[in-house]
C-alpha positions in Angstrom: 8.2 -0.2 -59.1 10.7 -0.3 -56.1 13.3 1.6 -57.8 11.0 3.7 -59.6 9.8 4.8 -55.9 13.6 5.5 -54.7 14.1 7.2 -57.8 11.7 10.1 -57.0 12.3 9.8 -53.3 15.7 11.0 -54.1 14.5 13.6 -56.2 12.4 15.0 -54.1 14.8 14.8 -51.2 17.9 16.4 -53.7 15.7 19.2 -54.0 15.5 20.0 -50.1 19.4 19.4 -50.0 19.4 16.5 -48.5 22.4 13.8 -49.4 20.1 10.0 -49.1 23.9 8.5 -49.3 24.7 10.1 -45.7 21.4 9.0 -44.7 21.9 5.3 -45.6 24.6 5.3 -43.5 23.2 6.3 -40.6 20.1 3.9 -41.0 22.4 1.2 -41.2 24.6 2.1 -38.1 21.0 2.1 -36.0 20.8 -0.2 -33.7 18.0 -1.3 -31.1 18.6 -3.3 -28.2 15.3 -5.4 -27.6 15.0 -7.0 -24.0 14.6 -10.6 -22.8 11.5 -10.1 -20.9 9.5 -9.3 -23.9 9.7 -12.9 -25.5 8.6 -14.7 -22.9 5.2 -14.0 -20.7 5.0 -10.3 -19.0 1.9 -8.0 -19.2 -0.5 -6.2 -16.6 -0.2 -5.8 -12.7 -3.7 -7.7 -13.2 -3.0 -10.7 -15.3 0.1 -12.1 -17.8 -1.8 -14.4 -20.9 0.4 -17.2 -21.3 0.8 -18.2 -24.9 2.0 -21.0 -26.6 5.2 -21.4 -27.6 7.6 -18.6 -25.2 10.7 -18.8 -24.3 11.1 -21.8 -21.3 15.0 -20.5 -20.7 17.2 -17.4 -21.0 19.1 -19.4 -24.4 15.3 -19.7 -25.7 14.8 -15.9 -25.4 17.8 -15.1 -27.4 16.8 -17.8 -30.1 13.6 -15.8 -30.6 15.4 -12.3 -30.3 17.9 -14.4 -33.3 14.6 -13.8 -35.3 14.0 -10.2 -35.3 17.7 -8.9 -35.3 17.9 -11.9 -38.8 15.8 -9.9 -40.7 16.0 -6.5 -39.5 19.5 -6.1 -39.0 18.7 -3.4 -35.9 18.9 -5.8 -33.0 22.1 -7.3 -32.5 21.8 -7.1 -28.5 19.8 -8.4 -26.1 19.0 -6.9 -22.7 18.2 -9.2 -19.7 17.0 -8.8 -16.3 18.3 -10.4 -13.1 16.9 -12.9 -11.5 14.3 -13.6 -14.6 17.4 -15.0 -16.5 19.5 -16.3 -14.1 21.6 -19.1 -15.3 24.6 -21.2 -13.8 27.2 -19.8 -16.4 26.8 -16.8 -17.3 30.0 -17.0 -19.5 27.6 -20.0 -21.6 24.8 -17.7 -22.4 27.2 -15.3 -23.3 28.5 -17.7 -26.3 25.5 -19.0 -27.2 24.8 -15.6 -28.2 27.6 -14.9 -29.9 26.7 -18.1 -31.9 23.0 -16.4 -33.1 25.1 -13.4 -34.1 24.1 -11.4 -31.1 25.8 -9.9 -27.8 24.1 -9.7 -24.1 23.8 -5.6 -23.7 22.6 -4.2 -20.6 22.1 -6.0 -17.4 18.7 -5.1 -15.7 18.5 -5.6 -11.7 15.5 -6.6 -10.3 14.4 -4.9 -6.5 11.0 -5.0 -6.5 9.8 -8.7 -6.4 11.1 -9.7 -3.5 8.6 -9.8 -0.2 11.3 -8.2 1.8 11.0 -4.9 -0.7 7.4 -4.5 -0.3 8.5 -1.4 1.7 11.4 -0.8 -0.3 14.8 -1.9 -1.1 17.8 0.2 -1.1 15.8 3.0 0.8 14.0 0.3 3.1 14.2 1.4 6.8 15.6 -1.8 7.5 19.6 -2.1 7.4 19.4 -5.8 6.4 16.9 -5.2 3.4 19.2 -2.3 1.9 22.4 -4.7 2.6 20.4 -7.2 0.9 19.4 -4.9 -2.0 23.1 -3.6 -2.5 24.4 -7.1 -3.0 22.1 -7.5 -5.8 23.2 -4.9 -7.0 26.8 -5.9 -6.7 25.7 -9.4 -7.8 24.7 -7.6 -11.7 27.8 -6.2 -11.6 29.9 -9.3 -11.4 27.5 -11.2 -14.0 28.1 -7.9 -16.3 31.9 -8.5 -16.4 31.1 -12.0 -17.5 28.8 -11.4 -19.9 31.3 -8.5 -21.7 27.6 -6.0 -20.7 29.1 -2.1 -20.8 25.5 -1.3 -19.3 23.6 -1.5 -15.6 19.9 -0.4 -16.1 18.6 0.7 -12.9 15.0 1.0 -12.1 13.9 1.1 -8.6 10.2 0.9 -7.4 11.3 2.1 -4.0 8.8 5.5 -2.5 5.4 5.1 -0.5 2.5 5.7 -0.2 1.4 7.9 2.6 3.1 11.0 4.1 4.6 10.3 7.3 5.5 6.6 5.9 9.4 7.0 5.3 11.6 9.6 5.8 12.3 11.1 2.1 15.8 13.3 2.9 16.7 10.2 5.0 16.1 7.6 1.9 17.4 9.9 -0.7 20.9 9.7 1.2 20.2 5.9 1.5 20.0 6.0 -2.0 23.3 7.2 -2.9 24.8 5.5 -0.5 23.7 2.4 -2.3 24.7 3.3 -5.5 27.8 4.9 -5.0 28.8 1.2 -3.8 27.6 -0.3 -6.4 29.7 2.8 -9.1 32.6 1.4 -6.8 32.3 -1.8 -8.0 32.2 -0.8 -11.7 34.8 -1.5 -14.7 36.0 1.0 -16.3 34.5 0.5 -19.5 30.9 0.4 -17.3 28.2 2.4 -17.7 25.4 3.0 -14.7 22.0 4.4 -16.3 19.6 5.6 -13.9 15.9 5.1 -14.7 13.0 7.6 -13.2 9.5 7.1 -13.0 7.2 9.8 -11.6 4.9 7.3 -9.8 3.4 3.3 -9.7 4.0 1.2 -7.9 4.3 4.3 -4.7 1.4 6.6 -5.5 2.6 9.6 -2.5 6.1 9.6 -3.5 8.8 8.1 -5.4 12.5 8.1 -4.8 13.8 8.8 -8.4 11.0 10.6 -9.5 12.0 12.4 -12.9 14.8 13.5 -14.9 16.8 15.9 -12.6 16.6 13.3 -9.9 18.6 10.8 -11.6 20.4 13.7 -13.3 21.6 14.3 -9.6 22.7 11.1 -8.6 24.3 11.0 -11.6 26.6 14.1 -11.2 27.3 13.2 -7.6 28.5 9.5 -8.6 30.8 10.4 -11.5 31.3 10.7 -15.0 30.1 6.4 -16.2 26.3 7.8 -14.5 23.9 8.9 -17.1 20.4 8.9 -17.4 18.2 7.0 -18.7 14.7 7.9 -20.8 11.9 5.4 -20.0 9.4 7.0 -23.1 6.4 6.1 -20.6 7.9 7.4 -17.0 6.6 10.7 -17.3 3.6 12.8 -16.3 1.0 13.5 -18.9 2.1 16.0 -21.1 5.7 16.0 -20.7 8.1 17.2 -23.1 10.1 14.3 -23.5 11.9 16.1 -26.3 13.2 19.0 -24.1 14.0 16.7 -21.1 16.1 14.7 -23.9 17.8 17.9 -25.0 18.6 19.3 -22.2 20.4 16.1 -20.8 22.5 16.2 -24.1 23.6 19.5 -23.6 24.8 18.4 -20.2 26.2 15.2 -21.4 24.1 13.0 -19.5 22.1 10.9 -21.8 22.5 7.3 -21.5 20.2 5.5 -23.3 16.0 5.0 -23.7 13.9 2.8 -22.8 11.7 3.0 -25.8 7.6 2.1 -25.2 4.2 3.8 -25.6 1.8 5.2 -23.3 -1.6 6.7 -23.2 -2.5 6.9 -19.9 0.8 5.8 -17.8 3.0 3.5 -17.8 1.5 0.9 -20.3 4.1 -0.2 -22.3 2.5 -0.2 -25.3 4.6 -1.2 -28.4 6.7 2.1 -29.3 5.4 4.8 -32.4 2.4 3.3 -31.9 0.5 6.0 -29.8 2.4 9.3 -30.2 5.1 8.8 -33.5 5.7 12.4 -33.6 7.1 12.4 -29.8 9.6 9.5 -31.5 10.0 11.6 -34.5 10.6 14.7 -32.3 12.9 13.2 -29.6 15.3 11.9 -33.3 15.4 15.3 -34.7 16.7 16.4 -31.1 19.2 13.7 -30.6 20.3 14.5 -34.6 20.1 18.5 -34.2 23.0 17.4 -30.8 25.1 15.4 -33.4 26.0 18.6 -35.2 26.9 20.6 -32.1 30.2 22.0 -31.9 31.2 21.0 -29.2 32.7 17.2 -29.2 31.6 16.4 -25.7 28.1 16.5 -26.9 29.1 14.5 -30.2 30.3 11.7 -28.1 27.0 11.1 -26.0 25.3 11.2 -28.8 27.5 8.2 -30.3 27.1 6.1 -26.9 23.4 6.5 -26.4 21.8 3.1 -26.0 18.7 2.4 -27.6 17.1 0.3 -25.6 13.4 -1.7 -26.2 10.7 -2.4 -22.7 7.6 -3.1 -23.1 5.1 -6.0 -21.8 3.6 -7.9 -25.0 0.4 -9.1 -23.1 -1.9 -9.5 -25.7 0.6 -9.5 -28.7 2.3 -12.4 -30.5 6.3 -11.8 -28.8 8.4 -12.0 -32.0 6.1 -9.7 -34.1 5.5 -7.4 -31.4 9.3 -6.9 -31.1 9.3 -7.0 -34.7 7.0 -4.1 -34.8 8.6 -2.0 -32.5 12.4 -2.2 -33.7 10.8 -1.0 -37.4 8.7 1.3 -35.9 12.2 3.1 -34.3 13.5 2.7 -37.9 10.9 4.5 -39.1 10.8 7.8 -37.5 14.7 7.6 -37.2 14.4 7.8 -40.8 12.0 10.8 -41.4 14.4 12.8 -38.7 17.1 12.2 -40.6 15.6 14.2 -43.4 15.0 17.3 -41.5 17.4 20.0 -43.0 18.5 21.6 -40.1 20.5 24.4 -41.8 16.6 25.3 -43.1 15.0 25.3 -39.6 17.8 27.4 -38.0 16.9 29.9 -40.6 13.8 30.5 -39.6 14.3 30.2 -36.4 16.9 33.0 -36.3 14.4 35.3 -38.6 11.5 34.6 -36.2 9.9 32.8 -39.2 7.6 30.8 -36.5 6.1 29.5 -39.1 8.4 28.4 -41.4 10.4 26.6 -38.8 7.8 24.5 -37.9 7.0 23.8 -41.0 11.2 22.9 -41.3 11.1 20.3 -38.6 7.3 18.4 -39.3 7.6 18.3 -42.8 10.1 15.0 -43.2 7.4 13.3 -40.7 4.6 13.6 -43.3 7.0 12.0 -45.9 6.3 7.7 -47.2 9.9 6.8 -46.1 9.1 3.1 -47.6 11.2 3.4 -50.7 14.4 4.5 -49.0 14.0 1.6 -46.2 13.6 -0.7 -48.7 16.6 0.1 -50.1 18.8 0.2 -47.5 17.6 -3.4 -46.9 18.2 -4.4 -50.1 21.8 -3.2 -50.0 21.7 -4.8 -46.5 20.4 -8.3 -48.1 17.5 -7.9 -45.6 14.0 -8.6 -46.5 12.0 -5.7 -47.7 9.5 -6.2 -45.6 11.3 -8.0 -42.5 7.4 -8.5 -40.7 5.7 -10.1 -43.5 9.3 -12.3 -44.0 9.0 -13.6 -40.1 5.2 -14.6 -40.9 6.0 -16.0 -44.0 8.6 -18.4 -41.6 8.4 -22.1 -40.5 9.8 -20.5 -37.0 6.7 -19.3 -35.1 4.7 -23.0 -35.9 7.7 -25.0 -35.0 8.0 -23.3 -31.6 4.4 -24.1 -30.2 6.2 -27.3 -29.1 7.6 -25.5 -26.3 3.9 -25.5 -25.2 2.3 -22.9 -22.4 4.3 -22.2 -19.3 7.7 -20.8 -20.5 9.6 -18.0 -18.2 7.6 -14.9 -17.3 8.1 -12.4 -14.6 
């Protein structure tokens, strides 16, 4: 029945001139970074649900993340985030990853839990707090060149939350100043992402607010700053899809952090509230892989797809198991637009008709080809119901309640 189901998958998709061969190759170069923090206890600003049998230690983490990248095949790196997985040697987690078939990818700073950054870190008023702040920064650095990381992540909850409060042209130079040590202090081979967030935890103002923000810094620090896509930092109503765009055309797109949001910022697993903005941001990243001009090529090839969310009510493993696939997914219906079709209409005014172009591969069962793939992969066919079908989730409820959270 399988091949029977590829067999007119590819019919159909010959017809619309699409080559499945390509296509296979590109689903198997995907790859999905999931992050540290998700396997062990995280959730609301209100209350984190311990559960039985998380991570206790940073190796535990990647022993779980081992799971989903066994029978997916998408997630052969591991984000963490500094201090949560803080270790002696650094150079010791970095092999016992190696040793699960995975690699340590980005390194994620932390300067918002600390008392002293209530206020703010690297645009706190106080001299000592930003020094403090920057030699965190400095600190990720130095653990990136052990772990072999080509990434630094950079959120920052720094803003307030009453005019009058800070001084925002005096904190945006703060700022910079910060991170233009910290770009200093980079490898060559390093990479410096800058995250935005419109607002939460500062409600009047935040100090990387959106896209051209970061975009800014970025410019103004030098070619290894890009920007990084957080799917649920945005007002309501954003066009994700444009922002995306338009950073490629500028060749400025680092990486995503991939989640779901209905309301804000609730890192709800990814494709689960709005697949079509997944779909859409794809066929924009894809439509920027055909440009002519090479610069643009290239970003596209160094993008980092990157998983955060907080699994607060979820099982950890299946959670992440569901949101790597659910990438897969619309990567795979994107991949099926014929872009030769939509630019067609689009340059006859055929409103129509391109839309149609672009949202018709999203309404197509992708199923048969990604169980394909898998089976040329020797992957499961249905990696989620292959996890459950596991000894692995029963025998870690000996780790009991109380393993690493935030």
């Amino acid at each position: 029945m399988v091949d029977r189901a590829y067999a007119l998958f590819e019919e159909q998709q010959q017809a619309r001139g699409i080559d499945l061969n390509v296509v296979k190759e590109k689903l198997k170069s995907l790859k999905i970074e999931t992050p540290s923090w998700g396997y062990g206890d995280s959730g609301t600003r209100f209350k984190v649900f311990q559960k039985e049998g998380v991570p206790r230690t940073p190796f535990e983490k990647f022993e779980d993340a081992a799971q989903v990248h066994a029978v997916t095949g998408l997630a052969p790196s591991v984000a963490i985030h500094i201090p949560w997985d803080k270790v002696e040697d650094y150079g010791k987690l970095r092999s016992h990853a190696e040793s699960l078939g995975l690699s340590i990818g980005a390194v994620n700073p932390n300067l918002f839990q600390e008392d002293e950054y209530m206020l703010g870190s690297v645009t706190n008023a106080d001299a000592k707090v930003r020094q403090k702040a920057t030699a965190h920064l400095l600190e990720c650095v130095d653990i990136a060149k052990e772990t072999g990381s080509r990434d630094l992540s950079l959120w920052f909850a720094d803003g307030t939350n009453y005019p009058g409060q800070g001084h925002i042209r005096q904190r945006k130079t703060w700022m910079l100043e910060s991170l233009t040590t910290m770009y200093q202090a980079m490898t060559p081979e390093m990479r410096m992402l800058i995250e935005y967030k419109c607002f939460e935890p500062a409600f009047y103002h935040t100090d990387i607010a959106d896209w051209g923000m970061a975009y800014n810094l970025a410019q103004k620090l030098g070619p290894q700053a890009e920007v990084l896509v957080d799917t649920g930092h945005h007002l309501q109503g954003a066009n994700i899809e444009h922002i995306v765009a338009y950073l490629l055309d500028e060749k400025r797109l680092g990486g995503f952090h991939f989640n779901s949001r209905k309301y804000a910022d609730d890192d709800l697993i990814v494709g689960t509230v709005n697949p079509y903005e997944l779909y859409l941001i794809f066929y924009q990243i894809l439509d920027a892989a055909r440009a002519q001009d090479a610069a643009i090529r290239q970003n596209v090839e160094q993008i980092a797809y990157m998983i955060d969310q907080s699994h607060n009510i979820e099982a950890k493993i299946p959670a992440m198991l569901r949101s790597v696939l659910n990438v897969q997914t619309q990567f795979a219906k994107a991949l099926l637009i014929n872009h030769e079709e939509v630019a067609e209409a689009a340059n006859r005014n055929d409103v129509l008709a391109a839309e149609h172009a672009v949202r018709r591969p999203f309404e197509f069962d992708v199923t048969p080809l990604l169980v394909a793939i898998r089976e040329e992969q020797g992957l499961p066919a249905d990696p989620m119901q292959a996890y459950l079908n596991s000894s692995y989730g029963k025998n870690i409820l000996v780790r009991g309640k109380g393993g690493a959270s935030w």
